[in-house]
MOPAC internal coordinates of N, CA, C and O (Angstrom, degrees):
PM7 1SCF
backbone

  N    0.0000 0     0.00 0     0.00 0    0    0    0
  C    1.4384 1     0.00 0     0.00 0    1    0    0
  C    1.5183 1   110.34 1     0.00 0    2    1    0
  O    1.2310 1   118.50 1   117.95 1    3    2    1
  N    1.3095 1   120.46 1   -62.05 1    3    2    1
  C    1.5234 1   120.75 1   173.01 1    5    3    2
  C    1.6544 1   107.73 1    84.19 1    6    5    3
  O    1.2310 1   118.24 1     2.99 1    7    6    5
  N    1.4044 1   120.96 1  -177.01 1    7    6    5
  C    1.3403 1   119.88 1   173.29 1    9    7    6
  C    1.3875 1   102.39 1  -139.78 1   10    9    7
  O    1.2310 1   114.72 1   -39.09 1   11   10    9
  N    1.6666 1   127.61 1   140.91 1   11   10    9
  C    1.2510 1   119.15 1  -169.67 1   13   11   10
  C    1.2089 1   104.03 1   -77.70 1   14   13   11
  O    1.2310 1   119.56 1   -35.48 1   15   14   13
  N    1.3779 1   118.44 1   144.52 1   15   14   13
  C    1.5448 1   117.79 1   165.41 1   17   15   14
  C    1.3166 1    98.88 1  -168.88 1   18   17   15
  O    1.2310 1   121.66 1    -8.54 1   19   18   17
  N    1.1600 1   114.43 1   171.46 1   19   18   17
  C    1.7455 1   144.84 1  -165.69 1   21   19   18
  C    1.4428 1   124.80 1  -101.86 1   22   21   19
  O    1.2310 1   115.88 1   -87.78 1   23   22   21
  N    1.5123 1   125.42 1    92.22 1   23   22   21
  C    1.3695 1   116.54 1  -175.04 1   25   23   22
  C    1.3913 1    96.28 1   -79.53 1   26   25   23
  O    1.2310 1   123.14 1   -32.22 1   27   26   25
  N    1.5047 1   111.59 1   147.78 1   27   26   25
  C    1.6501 1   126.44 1   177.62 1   29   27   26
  C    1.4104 1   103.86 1   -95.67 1   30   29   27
  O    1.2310 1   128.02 1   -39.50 1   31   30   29
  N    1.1978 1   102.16 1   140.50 1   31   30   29
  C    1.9434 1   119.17 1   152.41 1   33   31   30
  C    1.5800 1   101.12 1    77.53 1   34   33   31
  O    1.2310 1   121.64 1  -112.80 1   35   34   33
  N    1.2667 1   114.47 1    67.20 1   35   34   33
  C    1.7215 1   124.03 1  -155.38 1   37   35   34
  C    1.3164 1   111.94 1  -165.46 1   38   37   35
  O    1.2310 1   124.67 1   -73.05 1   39   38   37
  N    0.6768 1   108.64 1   106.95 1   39   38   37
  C    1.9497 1    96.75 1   160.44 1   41   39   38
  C    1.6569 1   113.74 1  -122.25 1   42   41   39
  O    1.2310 1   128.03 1   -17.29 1   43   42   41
  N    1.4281 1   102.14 1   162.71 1   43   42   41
  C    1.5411 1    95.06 1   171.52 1   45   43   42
  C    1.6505 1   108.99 1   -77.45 1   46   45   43
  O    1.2310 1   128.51 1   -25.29 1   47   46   45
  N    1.1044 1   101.21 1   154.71 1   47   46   45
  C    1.8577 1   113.74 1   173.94 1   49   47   46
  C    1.5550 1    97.02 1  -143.52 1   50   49   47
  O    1.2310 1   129.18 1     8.34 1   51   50   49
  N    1.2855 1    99.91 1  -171.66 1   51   50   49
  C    1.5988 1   121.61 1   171.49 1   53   51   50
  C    1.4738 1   108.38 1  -111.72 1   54   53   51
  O    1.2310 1   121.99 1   -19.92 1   55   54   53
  N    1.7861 1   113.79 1   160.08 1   55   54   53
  C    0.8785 1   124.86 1   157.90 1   57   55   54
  C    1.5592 1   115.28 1  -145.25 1   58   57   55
  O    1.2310 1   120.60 1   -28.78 1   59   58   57
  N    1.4750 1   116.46 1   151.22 1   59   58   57
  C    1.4468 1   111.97 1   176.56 1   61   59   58
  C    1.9474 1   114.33 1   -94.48 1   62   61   59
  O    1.2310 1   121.82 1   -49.86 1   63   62   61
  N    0.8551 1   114.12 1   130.14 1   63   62   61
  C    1.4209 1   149.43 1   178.75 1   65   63   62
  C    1.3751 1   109.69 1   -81.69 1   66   65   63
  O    1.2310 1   120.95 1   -76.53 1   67   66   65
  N    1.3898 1   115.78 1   103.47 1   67   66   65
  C    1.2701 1   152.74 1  -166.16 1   69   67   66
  C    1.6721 1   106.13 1   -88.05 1   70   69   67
  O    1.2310 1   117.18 1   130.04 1   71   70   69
  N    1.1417 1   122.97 1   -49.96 1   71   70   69
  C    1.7749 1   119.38 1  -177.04 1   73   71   70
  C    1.1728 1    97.17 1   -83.11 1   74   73   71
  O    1.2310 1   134.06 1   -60.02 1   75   74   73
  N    1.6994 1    90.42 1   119.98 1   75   74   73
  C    1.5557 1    91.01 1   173.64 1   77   75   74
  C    1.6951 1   118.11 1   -70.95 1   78   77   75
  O    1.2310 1   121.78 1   164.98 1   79   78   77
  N    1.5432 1   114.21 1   -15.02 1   79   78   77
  C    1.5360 1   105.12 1   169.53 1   81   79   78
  C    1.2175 1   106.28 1   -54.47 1   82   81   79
  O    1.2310 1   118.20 1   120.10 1   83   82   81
  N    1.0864 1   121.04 1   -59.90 1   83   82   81
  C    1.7692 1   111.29 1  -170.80 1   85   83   82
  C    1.5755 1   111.54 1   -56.44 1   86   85   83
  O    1.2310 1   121.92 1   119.00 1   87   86   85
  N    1.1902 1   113.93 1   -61.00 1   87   86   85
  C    1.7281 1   105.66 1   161.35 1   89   87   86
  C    1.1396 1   120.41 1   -27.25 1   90   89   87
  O    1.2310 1   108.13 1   124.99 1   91   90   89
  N    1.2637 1   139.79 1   -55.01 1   91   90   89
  C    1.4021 1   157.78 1  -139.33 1   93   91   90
  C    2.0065 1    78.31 1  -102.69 1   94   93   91
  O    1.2310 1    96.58 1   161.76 1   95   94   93
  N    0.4183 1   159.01 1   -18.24 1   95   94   93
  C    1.9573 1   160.21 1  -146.22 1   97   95   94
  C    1.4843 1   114.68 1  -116.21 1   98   97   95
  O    1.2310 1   135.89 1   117.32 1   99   98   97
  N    1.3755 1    86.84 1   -62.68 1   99   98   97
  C    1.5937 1   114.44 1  -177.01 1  101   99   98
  C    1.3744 1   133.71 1   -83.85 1  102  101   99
  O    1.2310 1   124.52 1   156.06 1  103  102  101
  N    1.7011 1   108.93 1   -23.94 1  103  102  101
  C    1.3689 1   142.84 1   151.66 1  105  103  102
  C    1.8697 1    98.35 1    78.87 1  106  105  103
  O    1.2310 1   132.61 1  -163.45 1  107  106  105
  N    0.8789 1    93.25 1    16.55 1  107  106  105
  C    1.9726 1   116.67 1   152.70 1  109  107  106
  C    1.1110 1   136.75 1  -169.50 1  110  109  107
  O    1.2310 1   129.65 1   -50.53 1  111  110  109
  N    2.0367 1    99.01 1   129.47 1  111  110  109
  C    1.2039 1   107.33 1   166.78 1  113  111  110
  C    1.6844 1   135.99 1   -55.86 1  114  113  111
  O    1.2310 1   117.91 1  -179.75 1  115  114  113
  N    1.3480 1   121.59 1     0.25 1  115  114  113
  C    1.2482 1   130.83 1   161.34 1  117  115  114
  C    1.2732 1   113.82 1  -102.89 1  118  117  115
  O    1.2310 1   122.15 1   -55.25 1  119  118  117
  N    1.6421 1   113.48 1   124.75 1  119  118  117
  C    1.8688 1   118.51 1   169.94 1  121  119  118
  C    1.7689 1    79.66 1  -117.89 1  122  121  119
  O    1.2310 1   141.65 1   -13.82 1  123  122  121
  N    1.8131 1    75.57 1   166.18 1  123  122  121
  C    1.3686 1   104.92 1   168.67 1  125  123  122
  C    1.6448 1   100.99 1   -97.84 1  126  125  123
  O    1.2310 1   125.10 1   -25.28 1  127  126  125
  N    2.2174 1   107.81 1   154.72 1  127  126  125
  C    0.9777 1    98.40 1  -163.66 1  129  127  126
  C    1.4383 1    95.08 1  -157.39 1  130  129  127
  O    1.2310 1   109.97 1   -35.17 1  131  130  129
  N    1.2776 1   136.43 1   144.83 1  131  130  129
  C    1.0287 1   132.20 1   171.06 1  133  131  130
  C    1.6782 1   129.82 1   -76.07 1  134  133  131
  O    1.2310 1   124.78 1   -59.21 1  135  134  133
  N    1.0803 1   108.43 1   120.79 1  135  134  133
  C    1.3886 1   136.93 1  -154.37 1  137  135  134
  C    1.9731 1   106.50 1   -86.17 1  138  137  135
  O    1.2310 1   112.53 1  -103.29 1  139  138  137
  N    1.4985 1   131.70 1    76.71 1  139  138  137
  C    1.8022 1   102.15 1  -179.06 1  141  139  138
  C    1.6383 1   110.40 1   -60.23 1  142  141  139
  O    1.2310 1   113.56 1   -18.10 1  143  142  141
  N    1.2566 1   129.79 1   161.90 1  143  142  141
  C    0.9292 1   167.28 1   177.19 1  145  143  142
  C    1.7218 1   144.04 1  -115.77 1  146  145  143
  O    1.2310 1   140.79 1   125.11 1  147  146  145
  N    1.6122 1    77.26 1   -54.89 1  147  146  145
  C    1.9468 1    94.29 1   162.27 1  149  147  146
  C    1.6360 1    87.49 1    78.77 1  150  149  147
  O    1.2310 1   116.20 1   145.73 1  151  150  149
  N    1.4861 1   124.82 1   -34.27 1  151  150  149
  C    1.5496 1   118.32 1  -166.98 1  153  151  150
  C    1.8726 1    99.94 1   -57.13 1  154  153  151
  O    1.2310 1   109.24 1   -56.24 1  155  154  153
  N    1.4811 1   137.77 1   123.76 1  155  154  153
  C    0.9016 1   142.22 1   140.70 1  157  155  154
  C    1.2758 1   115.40 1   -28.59 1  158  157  155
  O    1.2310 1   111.06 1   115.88 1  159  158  157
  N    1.2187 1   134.43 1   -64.12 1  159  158  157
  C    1.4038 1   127.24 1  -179.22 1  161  159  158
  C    1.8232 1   104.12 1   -58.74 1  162  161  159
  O    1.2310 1   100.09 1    95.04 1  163  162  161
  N    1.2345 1   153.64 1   -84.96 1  163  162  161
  C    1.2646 1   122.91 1   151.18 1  165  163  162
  C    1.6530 1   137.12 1    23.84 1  166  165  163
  O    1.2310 1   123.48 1  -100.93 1  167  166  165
  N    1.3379 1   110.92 1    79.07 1  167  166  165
  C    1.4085 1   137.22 1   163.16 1  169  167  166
  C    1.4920 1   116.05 1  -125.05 1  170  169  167
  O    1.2310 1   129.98 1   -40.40 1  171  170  169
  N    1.4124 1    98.37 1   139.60 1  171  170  169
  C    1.0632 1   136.71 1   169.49 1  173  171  170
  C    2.2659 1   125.91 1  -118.79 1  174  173  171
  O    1.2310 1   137.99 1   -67.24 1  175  174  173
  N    1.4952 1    82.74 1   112.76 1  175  174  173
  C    1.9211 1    86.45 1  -146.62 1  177  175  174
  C    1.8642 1    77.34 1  -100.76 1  178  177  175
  O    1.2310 1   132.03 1   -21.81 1  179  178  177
  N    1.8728 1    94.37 1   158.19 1  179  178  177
  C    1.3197 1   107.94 1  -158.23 1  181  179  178
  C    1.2783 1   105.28 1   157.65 1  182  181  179
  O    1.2310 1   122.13 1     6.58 1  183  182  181
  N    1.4494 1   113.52 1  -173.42 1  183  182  181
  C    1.9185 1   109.47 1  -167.68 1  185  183  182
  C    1.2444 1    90.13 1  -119.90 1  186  185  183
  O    1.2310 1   124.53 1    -1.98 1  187  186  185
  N    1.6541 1   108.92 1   178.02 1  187  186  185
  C    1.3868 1   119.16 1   167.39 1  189  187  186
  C    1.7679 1    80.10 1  -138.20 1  190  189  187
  O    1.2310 1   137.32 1   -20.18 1  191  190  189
  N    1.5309 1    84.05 1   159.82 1  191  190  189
  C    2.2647 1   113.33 1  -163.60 1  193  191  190
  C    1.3915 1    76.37 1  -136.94 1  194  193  191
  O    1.2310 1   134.44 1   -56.89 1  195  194  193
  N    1.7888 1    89.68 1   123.11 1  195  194  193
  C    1.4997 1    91.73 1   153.59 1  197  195  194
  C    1.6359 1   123.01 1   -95.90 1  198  197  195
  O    1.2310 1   113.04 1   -56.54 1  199  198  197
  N    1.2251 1   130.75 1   123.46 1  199  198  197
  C    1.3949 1   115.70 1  -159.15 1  201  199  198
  C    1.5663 1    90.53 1  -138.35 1  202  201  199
  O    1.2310 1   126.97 1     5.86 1  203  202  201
  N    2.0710 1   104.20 1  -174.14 1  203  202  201
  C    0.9666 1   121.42 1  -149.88 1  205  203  202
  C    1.9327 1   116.60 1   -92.10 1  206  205  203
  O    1.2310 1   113.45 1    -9.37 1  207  206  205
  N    1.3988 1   130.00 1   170.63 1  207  206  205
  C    1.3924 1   106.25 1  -170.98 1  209  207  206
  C    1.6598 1    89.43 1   -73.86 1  210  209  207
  O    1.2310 1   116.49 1   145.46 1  211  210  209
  N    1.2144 1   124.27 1   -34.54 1  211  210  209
  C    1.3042 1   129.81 1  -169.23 1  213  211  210
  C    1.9831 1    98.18 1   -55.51 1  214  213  211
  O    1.2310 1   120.13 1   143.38 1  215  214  213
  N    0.7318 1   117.35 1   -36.62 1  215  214  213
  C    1.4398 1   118.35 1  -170.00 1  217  215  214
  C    1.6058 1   107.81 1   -81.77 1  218  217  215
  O    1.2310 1   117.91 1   139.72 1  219  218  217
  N    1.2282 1   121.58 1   -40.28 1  219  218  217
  C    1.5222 1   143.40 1   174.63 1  221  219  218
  C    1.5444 1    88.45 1   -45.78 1  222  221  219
  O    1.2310 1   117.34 1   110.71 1  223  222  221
  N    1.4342 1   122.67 1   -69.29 1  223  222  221
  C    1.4977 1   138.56 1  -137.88 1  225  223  222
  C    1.7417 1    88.68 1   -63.52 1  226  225  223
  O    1.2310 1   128.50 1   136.70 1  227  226  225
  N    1.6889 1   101.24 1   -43.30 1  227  226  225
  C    1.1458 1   108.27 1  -149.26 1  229  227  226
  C    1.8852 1   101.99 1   -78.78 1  230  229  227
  O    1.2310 1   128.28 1   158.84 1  231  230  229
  N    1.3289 1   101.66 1   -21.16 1  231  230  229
  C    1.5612 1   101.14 1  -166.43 1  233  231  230
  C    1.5102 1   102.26 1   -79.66 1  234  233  231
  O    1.2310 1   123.67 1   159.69 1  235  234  233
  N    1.4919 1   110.57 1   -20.31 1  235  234  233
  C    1.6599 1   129.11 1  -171.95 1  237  235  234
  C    1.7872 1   118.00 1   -59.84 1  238  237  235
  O    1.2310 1   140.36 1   131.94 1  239  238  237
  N    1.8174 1    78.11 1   -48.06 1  239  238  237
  C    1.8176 1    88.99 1   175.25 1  241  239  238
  C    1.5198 1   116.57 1   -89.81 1  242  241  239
  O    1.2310 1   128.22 1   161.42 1  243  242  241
  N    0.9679 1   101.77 1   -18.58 1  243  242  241
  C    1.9992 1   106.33 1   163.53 1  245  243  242
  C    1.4945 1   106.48 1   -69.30 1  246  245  243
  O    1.2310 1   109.39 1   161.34 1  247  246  245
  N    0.8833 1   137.48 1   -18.66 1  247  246  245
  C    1.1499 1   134.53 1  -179.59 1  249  247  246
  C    1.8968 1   124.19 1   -84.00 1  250  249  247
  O    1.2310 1   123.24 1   -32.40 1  251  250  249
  N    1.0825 1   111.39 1   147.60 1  251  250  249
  C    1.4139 1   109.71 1  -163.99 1  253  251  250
  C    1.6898 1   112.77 1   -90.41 1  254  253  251
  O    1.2310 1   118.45 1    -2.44 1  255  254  253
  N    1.2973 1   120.55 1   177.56 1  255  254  253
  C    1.5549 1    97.99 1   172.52 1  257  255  254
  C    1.6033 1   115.91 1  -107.63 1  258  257  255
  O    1.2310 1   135.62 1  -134.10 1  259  258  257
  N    1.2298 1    87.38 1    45.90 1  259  258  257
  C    1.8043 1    96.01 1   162.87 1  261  259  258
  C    1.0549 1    96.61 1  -100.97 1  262  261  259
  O    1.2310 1   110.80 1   140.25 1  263  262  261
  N    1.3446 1   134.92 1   -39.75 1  263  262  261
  C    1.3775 1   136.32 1  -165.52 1  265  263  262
  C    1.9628 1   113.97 1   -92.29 1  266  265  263
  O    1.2310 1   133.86 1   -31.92 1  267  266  265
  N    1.2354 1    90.80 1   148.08 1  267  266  265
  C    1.6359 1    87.92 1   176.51 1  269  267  266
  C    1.7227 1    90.06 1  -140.29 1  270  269  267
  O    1.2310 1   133.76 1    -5.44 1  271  270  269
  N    1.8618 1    91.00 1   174.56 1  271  270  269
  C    1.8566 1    91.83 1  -169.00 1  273  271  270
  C    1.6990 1    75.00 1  -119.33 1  274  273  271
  O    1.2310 1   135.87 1   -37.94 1  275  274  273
  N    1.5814 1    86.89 1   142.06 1  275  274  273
  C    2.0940 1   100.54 1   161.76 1  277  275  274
  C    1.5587 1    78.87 1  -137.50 1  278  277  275
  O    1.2310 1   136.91 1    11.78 1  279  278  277
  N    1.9137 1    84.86 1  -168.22 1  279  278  277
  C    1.2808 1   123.43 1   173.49 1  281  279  278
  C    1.4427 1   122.22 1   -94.91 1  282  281  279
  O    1.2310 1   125.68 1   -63.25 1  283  282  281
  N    1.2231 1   106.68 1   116.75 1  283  282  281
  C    1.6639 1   101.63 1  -173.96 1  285  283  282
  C    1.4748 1   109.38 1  -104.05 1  286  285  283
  O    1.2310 1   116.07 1   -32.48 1  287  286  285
  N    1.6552 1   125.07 1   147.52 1  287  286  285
  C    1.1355 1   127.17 1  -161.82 1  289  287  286
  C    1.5929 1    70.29 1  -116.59 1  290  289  287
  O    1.2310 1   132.61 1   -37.66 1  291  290  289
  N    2.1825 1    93.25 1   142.34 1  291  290  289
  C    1.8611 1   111.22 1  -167.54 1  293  291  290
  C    1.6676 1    92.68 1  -119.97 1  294  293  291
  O    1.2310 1   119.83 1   -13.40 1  295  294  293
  N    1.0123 1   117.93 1   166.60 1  295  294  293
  C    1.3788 1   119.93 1  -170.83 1  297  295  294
  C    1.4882 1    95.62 1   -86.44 1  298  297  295
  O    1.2310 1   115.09 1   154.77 1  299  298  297
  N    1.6619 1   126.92 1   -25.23 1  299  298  297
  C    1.6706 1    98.25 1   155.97 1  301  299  298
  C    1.7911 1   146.41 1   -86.16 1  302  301  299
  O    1.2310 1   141.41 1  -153.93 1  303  302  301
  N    1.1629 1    76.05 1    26.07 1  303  302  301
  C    1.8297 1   104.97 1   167.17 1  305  303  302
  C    1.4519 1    95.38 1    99.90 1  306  305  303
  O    1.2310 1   114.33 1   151.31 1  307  306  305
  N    1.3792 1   128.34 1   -28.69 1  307  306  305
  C    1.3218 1   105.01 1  -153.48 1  309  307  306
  C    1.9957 1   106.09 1   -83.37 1  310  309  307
  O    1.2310 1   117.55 1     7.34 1  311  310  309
  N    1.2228 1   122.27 1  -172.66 1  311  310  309
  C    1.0206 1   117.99 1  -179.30 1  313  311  310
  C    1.5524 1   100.54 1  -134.61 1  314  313  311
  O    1.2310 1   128.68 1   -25.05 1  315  314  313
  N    1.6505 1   100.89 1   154.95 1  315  314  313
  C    1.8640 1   108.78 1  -179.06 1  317  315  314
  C    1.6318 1   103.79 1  -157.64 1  318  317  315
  O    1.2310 1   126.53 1    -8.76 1  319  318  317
  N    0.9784 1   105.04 1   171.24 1  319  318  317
  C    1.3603 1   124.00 1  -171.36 1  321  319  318
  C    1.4070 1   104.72 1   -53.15 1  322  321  319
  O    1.2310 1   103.90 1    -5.49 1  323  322  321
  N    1.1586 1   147.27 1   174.51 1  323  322  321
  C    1.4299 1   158.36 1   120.36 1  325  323  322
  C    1.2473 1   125.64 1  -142.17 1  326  325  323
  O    1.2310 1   113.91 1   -31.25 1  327  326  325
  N    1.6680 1   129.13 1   148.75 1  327  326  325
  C    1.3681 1   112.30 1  -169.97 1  329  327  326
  C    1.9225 1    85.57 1  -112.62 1  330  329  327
  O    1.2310 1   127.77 1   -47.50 1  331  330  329
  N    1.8296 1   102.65 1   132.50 1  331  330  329
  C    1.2308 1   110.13 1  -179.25 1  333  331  330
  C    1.7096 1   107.70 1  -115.77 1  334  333  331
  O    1.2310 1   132.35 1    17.90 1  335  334  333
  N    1.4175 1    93.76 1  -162.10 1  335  334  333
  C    1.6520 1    90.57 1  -179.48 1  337  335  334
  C    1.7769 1   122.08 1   -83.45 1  338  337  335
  O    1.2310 1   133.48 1   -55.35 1  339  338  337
  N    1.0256 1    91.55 1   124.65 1  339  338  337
  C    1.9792 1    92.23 1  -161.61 1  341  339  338
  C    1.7744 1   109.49 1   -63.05 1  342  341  339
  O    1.2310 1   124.28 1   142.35 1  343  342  341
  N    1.2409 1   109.40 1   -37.65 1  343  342  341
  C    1.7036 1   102.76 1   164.50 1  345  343  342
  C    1.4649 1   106.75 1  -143.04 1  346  345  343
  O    1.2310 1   113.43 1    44.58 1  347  346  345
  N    1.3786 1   130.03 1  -135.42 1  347  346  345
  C    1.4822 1   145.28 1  -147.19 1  349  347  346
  C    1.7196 1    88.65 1  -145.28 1  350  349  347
  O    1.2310 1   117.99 1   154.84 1  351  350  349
  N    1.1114 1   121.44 1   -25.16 1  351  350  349
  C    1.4741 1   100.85 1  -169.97 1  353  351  350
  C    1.5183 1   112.31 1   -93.92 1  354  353  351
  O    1.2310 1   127.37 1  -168.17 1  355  354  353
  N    1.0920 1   103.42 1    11.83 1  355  354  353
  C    1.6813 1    96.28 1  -179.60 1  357  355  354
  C    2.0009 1   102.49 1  -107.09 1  358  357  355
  O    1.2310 1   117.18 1  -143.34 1  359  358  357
  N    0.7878 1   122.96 1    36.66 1  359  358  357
  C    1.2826 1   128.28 1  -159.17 1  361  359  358
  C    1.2443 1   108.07 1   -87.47 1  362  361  359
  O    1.2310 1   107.09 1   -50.91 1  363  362  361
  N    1.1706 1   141.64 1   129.09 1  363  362  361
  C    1.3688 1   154.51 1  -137.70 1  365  363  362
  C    1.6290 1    96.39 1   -88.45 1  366  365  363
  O    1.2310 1   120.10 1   180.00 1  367  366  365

């Protein structure tokens, strides 16, 4: 279900995807990816899930190493996880 809310200073971008399992899965080498910015005007609207550490662990190792997890500040003050773009060189 999730709750709608607004991560700040983000936009979506692309990134290219390096394992070819996931390529080979997903049936493209381009994902979408969240982009920081720092620009205030820059939102990115969407929910936050509150879930389990077991689920965290699990979303951590599904994840590729383009991606990394921070803390995202939401336009209703609170803050949650998000996985963004891990550097500049994977850039679509």
């Amino acid at each position: 279900m999730g709750s709608p809310d607004t991560l700040l200073r983000y936009v979506i971008g692309e990134v290219r995807i390096k394992d070819p399992d996931i390529v080979q899965k997903s049936g493209k080498e381009i994902h979408p990816i969240l982009k920081h910015t720092g620009n205030p005007e820059d939102k990115v609207e969407g929910k936050v899930f509150e879930i389990t550490e077991k689920e965290l662990r699990q979303a951590d190792e599904y994840e590729v190493d383009e991606y990394k997890r921070v803390s995202g500040d939401f336009l209703s003050g609170c803050n949650a996880w998000v996985y963004v773009e891990s550097d500049d060189e994977n850039r679509a």
